[in-house]
Backbone and ligand atoms as CSV (ligand in chain L), in Angstrom:
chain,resi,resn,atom,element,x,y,z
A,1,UNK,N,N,-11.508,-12.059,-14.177
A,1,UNK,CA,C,-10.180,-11.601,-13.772
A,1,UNK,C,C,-10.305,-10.235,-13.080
A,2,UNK,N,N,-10.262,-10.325,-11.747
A,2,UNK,CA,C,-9.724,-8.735,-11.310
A,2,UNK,C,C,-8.958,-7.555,-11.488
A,3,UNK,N,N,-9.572,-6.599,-11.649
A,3,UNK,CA,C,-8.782,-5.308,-11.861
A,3,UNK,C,C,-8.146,-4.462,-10.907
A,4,UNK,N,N,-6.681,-4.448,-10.868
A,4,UNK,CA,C,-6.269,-3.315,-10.141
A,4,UNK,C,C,-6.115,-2.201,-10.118
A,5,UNK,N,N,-6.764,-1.116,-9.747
A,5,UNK,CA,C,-6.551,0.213,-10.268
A,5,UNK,C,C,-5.826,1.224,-9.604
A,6,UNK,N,N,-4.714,1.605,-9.757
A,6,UNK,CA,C,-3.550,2.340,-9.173
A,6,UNK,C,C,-2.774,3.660,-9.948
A,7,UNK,N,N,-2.837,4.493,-9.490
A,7,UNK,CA,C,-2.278,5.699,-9.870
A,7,UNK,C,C,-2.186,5.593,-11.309
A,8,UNK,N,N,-3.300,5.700,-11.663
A,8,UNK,CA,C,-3.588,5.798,-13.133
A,8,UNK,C,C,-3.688,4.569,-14.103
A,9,UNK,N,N,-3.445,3.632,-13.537
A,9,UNK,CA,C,-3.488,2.178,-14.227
A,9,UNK,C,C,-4.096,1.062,-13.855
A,10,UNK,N,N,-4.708,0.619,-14.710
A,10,UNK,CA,C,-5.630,-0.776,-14.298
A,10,UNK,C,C,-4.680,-2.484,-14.607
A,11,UNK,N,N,-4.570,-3.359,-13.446
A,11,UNK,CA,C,-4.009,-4.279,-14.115
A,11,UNK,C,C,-4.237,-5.335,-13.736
A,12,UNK,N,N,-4.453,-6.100,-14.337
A,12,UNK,CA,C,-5.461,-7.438,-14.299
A,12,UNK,C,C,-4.281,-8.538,-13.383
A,13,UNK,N,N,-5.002,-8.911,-12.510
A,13,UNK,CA,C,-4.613,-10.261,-11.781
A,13,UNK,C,C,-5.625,-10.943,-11.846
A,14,UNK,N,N,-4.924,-12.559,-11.184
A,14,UNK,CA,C,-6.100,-13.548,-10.835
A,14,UNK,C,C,-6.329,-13.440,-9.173
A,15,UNK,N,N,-7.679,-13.553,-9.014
A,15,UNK,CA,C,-8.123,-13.843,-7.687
A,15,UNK,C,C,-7.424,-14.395,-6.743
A,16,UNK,N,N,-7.037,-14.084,-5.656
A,16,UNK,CA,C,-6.180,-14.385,-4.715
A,16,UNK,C,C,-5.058,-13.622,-4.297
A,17,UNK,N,N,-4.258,-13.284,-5.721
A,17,UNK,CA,C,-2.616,-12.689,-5.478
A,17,UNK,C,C,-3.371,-11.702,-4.843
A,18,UNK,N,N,-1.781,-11.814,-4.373
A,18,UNK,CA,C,-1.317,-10.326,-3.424
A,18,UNK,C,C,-1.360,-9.279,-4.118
A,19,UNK,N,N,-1.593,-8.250,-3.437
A,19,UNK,CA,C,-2.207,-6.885,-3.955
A,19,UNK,C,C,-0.281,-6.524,-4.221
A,20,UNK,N,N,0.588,-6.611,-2.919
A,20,UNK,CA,C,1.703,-6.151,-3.271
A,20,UNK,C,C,2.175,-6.584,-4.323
A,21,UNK,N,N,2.135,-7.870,-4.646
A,21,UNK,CA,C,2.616,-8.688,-6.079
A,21,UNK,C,C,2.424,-8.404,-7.198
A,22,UNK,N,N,0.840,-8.189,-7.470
A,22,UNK,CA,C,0.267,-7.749,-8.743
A,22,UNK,C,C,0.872,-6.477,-8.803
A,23,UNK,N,N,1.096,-5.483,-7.662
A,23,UNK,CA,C,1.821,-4.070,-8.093
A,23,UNK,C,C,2.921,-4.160,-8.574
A,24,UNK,N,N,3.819,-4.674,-7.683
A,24,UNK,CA,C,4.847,-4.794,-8.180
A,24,UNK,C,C,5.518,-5.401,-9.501
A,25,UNK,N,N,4.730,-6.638,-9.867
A,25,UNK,CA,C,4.934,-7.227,-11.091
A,25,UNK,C,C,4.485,-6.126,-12.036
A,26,UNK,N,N,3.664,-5.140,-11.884
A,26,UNK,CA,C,3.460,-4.356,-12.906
A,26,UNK,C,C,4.600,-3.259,-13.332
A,27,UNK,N,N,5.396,-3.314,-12.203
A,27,UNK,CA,C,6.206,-1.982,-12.424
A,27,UNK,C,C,5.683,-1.092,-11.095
A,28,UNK,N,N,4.636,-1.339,-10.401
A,28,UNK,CA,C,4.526,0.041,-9.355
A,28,UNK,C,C,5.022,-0.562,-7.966
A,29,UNK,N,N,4.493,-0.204,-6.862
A,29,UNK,CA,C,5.109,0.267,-6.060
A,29,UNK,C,C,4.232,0.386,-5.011
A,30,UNK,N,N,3.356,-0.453,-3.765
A,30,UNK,CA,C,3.011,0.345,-2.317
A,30,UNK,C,C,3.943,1.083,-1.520
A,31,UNK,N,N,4.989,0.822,-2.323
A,31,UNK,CA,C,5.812,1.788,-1.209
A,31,UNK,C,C,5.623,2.952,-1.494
A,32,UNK,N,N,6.611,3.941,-0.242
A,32,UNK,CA,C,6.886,5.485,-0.770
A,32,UNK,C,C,8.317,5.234,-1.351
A,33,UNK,N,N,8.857,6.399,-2.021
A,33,UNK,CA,C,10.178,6.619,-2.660
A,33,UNK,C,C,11.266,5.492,-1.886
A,34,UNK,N,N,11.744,6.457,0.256
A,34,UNK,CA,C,12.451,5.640,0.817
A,34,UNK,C,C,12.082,4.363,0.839
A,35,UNK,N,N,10.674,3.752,1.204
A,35,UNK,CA,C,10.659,2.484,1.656
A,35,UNK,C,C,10.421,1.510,0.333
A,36,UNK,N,N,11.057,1.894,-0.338
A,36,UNK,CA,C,10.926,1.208,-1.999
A,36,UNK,C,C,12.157,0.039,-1.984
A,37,UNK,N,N,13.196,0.056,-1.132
A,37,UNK,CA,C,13.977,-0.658,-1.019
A,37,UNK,C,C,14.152,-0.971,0.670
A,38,UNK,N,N,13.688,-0.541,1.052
A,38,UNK,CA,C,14.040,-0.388,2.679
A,38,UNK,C,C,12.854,-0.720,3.356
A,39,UNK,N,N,12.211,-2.529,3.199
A,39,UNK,CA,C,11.266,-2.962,3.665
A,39,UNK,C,C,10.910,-4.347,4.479
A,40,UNK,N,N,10.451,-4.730,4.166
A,40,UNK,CA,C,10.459,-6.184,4.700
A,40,UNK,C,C,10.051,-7.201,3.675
A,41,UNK,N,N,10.070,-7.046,2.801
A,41,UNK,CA,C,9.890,-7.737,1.846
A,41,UNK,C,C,8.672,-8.472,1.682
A,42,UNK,N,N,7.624,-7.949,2.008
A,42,UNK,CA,C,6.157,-8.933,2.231
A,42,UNK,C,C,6.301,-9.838,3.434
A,43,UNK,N,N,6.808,-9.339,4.204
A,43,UNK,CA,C,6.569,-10.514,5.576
A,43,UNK,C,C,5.572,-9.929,6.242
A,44,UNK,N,N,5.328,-7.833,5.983
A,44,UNK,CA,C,3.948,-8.136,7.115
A,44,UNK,C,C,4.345,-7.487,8.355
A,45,UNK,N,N,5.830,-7.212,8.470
A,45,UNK,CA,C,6.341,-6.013,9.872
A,45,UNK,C,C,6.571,-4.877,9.511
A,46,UNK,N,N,7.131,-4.399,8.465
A,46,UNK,CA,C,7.726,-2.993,8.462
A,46,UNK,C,C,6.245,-2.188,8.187
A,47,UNK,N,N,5.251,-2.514,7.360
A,47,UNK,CA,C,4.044,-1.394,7.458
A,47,UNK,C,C,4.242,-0.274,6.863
A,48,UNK,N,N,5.351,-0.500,5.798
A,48,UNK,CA,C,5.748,0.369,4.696
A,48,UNK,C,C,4.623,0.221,3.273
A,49,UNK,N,N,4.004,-0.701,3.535
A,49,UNK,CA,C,3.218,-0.858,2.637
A,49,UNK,C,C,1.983,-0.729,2.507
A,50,UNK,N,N,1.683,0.220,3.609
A,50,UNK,CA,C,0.050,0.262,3.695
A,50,UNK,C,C,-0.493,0.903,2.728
A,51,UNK,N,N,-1.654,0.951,2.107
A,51,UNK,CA,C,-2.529,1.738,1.277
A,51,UNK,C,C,-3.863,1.817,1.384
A,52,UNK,N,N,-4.692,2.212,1.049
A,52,UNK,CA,C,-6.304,2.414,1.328
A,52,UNK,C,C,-6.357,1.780,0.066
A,53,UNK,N,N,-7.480,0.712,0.167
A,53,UNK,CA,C,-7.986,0.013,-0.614
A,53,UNK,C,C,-10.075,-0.318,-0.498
A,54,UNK,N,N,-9.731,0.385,-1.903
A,54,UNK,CA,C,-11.671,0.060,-2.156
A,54,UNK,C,C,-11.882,-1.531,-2.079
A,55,UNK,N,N,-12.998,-2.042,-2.588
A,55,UNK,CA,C,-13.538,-3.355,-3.714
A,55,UNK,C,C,-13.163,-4.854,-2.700
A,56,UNK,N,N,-13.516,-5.640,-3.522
A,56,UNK,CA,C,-13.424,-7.155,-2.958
A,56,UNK,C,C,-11.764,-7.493,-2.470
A,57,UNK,N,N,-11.487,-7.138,-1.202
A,57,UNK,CA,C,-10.055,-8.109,-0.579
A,57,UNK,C,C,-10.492,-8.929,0.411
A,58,UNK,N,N,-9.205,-9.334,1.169
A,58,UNK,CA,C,-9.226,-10.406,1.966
A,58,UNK,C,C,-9.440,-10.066,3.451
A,59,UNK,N,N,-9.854,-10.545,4.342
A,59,UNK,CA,C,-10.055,-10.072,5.489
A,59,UNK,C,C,-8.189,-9.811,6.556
A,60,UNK,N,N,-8.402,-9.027,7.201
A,60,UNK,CA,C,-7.046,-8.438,7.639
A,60,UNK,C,C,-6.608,-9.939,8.454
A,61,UNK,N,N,-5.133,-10.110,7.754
A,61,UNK,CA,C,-4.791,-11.010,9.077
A,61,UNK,C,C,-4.161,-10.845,9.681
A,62,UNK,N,N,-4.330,-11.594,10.751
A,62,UNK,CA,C,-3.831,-11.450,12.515
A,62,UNK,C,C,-2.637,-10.881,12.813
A,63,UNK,N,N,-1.450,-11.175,11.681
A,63,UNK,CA,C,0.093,-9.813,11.656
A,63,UNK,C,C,0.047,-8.524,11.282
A,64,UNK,N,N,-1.083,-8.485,9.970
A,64,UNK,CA,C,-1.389,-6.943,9.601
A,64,UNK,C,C,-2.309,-6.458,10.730
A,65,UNK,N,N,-3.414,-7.181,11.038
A,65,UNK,CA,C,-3.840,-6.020,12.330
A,65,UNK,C,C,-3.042,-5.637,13.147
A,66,UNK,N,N,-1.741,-6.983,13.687
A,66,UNK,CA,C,-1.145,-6.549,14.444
A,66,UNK,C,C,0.049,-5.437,14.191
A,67,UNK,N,N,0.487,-5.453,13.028
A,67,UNK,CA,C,1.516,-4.440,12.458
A,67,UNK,C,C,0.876,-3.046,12.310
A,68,UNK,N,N,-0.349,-3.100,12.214
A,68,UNK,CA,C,-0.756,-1.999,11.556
A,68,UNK,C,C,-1.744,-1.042,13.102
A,69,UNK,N,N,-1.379,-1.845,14.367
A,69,UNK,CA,C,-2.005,-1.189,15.545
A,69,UNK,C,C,-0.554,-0.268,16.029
A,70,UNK,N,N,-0.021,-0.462,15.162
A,70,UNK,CA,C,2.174,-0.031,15.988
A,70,UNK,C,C,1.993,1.078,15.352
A,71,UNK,N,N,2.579,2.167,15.630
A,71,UNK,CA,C,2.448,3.534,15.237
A,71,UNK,C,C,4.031,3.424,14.258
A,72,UNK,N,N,4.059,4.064,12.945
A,72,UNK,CA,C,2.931,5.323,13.085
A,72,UNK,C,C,1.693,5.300,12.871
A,73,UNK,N,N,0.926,4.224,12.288
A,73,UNK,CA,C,-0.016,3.582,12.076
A,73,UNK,C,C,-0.525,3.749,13.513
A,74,UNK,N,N,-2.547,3.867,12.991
A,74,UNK,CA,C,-3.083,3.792,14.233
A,74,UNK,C,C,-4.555,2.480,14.283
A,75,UNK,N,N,-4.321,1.431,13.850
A,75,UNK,CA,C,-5.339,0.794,13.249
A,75,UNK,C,C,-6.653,1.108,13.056
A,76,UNK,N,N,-6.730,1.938,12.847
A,76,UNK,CA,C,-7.916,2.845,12.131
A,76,UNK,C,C,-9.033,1.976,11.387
A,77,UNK,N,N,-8.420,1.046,10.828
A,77,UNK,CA,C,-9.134,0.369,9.637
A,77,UNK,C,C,-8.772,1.375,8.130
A,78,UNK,N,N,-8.412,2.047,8.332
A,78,UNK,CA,C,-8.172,2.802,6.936
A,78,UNK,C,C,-7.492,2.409,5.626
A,79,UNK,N,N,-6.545,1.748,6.487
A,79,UNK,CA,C,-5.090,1.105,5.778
A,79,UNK,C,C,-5.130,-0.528,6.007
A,80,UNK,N,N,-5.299,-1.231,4.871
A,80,UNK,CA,C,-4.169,-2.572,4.363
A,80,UNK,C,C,-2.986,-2.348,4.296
A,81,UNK,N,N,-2.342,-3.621,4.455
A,81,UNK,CA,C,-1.025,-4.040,4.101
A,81,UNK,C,C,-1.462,-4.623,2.706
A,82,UNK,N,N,-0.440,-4.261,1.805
A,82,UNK,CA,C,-0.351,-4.637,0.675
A,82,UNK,C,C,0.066,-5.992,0.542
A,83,UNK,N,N,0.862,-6.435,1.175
A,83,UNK,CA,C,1.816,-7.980,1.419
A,83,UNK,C,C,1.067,-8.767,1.868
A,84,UNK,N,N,-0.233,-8.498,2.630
A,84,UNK,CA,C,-0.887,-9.549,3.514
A,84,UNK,C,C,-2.391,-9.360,2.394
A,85,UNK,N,N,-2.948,-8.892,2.001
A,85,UNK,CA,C,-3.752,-8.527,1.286
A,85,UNK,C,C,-3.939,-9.096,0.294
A,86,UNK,N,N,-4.810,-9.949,-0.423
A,86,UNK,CA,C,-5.657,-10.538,-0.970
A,86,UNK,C,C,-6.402,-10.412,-2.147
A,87,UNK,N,N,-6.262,-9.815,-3.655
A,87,UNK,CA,C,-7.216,-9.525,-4.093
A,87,UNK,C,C,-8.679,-10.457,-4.592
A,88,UNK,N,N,-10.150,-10.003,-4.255
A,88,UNK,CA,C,-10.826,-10.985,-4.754
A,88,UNK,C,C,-11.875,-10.766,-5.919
A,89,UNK,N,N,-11.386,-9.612,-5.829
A,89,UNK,CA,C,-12.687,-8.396,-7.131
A,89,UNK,C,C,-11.885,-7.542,-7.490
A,90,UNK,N,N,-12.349,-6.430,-8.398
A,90,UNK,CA,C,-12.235,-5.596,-8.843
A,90,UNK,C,C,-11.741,-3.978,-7.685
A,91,UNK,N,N,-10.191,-3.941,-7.489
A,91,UNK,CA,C,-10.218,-2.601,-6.431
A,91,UNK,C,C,-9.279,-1.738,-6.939
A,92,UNK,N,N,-9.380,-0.571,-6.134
A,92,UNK,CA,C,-8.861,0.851,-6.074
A,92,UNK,C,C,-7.813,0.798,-4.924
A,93,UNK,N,N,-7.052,1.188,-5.369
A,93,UNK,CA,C,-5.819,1.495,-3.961
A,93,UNK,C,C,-5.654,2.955,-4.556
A,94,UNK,N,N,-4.753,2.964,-2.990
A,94,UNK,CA,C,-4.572,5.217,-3.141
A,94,UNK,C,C,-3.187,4.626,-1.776
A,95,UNK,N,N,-2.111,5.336,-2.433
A,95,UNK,CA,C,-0.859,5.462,-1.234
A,95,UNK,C,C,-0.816,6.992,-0.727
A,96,UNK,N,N,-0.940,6.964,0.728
A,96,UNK,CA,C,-1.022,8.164,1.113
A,96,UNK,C,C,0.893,8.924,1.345
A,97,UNK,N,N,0.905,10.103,1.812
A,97,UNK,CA,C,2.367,10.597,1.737
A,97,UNK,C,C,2.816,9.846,3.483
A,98,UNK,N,N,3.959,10.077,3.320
A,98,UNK,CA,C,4.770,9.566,4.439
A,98,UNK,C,C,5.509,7.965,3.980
A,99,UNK,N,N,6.561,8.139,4.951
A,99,UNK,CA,C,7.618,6.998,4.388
A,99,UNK,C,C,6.299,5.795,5.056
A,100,UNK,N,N,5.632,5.422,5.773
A,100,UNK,CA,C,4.711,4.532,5.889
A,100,UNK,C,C,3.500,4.627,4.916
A,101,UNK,N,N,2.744,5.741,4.331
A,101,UNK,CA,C,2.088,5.801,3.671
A,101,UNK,C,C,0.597,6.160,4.930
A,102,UNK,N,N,1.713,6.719,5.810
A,102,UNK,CA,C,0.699,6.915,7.351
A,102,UNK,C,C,-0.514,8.390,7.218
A,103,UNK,N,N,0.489,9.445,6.058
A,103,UNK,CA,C,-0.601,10.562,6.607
A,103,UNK,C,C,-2.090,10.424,5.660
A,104,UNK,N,N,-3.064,9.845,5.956
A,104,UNK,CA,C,-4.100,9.814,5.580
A,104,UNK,C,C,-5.438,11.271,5.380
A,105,UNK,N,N,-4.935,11.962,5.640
A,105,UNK,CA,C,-4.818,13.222,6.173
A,105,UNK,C,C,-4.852,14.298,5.092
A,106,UNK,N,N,-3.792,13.734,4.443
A,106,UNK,CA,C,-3.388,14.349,3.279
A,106,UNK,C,C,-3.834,13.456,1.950
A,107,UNK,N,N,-3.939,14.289,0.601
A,107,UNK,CA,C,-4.360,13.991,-0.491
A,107,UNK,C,C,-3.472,12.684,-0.563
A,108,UNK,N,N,-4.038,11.956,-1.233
A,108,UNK,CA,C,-3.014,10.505,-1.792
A,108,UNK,C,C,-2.124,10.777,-2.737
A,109,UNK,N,N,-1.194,10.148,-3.073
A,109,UNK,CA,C,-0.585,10.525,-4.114
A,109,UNK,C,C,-0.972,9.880,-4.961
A,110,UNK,N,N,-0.099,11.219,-6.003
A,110,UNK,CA,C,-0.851,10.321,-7.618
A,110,UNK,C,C,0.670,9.624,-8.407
A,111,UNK,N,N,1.703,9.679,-7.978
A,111,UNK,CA,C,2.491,8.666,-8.599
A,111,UNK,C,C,3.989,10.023,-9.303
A,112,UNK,N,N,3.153,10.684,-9.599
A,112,UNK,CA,C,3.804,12.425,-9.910
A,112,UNK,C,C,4.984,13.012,-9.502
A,113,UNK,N,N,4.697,12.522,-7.655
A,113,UNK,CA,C,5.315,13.756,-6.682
A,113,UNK,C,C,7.002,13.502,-6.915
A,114,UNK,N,N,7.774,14.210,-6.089
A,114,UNK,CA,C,9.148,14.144,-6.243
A,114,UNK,C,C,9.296,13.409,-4.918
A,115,UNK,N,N,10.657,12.788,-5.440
A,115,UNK,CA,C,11.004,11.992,-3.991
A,115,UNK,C,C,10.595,12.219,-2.883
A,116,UNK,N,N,10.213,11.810,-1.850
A,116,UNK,CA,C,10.055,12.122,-0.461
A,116,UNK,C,C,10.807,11.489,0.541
A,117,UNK,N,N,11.683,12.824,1.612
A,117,UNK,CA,C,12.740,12.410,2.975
A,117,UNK,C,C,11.668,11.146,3.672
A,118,UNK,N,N,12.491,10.387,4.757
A,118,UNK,CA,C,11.996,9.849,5.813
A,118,UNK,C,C,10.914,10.261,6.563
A,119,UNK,N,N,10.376,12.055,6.330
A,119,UNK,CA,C,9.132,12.116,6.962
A,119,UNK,C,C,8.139,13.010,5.973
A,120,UNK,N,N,8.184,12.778,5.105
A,120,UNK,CA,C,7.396,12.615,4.516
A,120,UNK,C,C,7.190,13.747,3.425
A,121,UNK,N,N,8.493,14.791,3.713
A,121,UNK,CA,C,8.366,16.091,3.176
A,121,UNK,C,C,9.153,15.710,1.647
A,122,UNK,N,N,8.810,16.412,0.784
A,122,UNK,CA,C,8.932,16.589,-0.527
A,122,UNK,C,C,10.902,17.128,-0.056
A,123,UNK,N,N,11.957,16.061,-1.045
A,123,UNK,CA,C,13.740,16.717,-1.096
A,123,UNK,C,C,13.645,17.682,-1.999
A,124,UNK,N,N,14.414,18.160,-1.557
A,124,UNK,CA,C,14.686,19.608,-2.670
A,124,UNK,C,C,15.017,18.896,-3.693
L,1,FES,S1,S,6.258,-5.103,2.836
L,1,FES,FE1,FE,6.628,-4.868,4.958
L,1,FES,S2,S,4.663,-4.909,5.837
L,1,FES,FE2,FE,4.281,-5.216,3.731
């Protein structure tokens, strides 16, 4: 059984599910704060769900490369889509800041931070 390991928590799926699924069924979240409701629901366009992911997944498919070449995203390879994504082993995800989870740049978050506006800055 594969392990997911996410902002402090490990949680077991079976081989195959979706990385977004297994999060979400746990209680977490690829999104940021805004795009927690304000997404596409795993179809694979909005790119609210990207995250850096270690360990055994699925190879990118042909909508996430293509979603994920659209800015703010720069297809880097850095970033999965969580929705299109695959688990097949044992991995690590890290959500970076920004309502896409775009600034890679910056430390990942650890699950901690306070809400974050549309670009990415910490609300009063
Ligand atoms: S939820 Fe929209 S691209 Fe994954």
């Amino acid at each position: 059984m594969p392990t997911v390991s996410f902002r402090g928590r490990e949680i077991g799926c079976e081989r195959g599910d979706r990385l977004r699924t297994v999060l979400r069924e746990a209680g977490l979240s690829p999104h940021s704060d805004g795009a927690d409701r304000l997404n596409c629901r795993g179809f694979g366009s909005c790119g609210t769900c990207a995250v850096a992911v270690s360990g055994a997944v699925s190879e990118p498919t042909r909508r996430e490369r293509l979603r994920l070449s659209v800015p703010p995203h720069d297809g880097d390879g850095e970033l999965r889509l969580a929705c299109q994504t695959r688990v097949l082993g044992d991995v690590t995800v890290q959500k970076f800041p920004g309502f896409w989870g775009q600034h890679t740049d910056e430390p990942p978050l650890s699950g901690d931070e306070p809400p974050q506006g549309d670009d990415g800055a910490a609300e009063p």
